[in-house]
C-alpha positions as CSV (number, residue, x, y, z in Angstrom):
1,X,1.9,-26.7,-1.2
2,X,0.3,-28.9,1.6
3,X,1.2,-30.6,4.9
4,X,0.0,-33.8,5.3
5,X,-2.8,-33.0,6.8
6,X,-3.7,-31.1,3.6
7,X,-3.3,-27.9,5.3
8,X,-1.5,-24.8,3.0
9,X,2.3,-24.4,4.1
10,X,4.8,-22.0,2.7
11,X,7.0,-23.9,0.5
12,X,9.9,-22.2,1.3
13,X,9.4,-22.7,5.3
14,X,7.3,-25.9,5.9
15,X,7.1,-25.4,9.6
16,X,5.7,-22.2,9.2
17,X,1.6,-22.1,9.7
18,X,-0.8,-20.8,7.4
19,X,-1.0,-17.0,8.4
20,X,2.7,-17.2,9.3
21,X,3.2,-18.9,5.4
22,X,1.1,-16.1,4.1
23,X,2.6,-13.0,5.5
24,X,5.9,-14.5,4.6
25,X,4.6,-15.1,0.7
26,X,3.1,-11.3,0.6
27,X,5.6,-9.4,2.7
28,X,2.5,-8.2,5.3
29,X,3.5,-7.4,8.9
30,X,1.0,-8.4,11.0
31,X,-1.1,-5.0,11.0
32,X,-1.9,-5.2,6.6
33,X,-2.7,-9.2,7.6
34,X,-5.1,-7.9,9.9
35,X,-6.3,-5.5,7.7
36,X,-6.8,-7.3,5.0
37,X,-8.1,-10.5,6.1
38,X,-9.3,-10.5,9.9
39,X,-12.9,-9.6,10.4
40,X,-13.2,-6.4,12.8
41,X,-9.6,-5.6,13.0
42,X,-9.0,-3.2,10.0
43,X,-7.5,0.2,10.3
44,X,-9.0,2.4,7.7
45,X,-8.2,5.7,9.2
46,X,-4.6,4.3,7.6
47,X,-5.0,2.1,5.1
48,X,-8.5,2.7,3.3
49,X,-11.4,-0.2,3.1
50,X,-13.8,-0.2,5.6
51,X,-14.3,-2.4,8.4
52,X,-15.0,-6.0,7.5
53,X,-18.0,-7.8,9.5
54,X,-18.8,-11.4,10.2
55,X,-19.3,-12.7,6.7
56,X,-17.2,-10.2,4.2
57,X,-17.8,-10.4,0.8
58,X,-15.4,-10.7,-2.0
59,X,-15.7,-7.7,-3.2
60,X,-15.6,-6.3,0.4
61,X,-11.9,-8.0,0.8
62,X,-11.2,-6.7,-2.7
63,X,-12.1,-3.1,-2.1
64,X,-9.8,-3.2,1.2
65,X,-7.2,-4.2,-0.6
66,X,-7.8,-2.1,-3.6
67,X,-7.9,0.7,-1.6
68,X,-4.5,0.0,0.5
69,X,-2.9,-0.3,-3.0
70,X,-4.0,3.8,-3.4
71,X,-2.2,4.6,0.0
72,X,0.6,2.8,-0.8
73,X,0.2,4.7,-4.5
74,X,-0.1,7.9,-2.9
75,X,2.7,7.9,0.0
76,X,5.4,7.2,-3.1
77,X,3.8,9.2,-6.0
78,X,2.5,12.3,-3.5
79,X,4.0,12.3,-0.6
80,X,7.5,10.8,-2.1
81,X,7.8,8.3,1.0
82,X,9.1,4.5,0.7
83,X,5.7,3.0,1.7
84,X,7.6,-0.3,3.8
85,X,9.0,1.9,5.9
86,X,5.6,3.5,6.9
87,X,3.6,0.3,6.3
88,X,5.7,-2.0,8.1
């Protein structure tokens, strides 16, 4: 859905921004958001990927998240922990 300004908005909270609208749709705290999407500010040491530069690549974003899907995988399957808790 989009503002009138054609921006994306959450259709469920208008008001809410675009990162706001998208951690809301995915259920991120503001640490995955960060990870996933916001150049220079991933965690792999906890979450897997690598650091994204300047100019990511698809398949560089993909991988990240790829690879956080494997620690959330792991925490439930291995270490039998809930993952939200530890994750958010």
């Amino acid at each position: 859905m989009y503002d009138k300004e054609y921006r994306p908005i959450y259709k469920k909270d208008p008001c809410k921004c675009p990162v706001e609208s998208l951690i809301l749709f995915f259920g991120l705290n503001r640490y995955l958001l960060n990870h996933l999407f916001v150049c220079g500010k991933q965690m792999p040491h906890l979450y897997g990927g690598k650091v994204l530069g300047l100019n990511p690549t698809l398949h560089d974003l993909s991988n990240n998240i790829y690879e956080l899907i494997d620690v959330i995988k792991y925490l439930e399957n291995v270490k039998g922990i809930d993952p939200i808790i530890n994750l958010n």
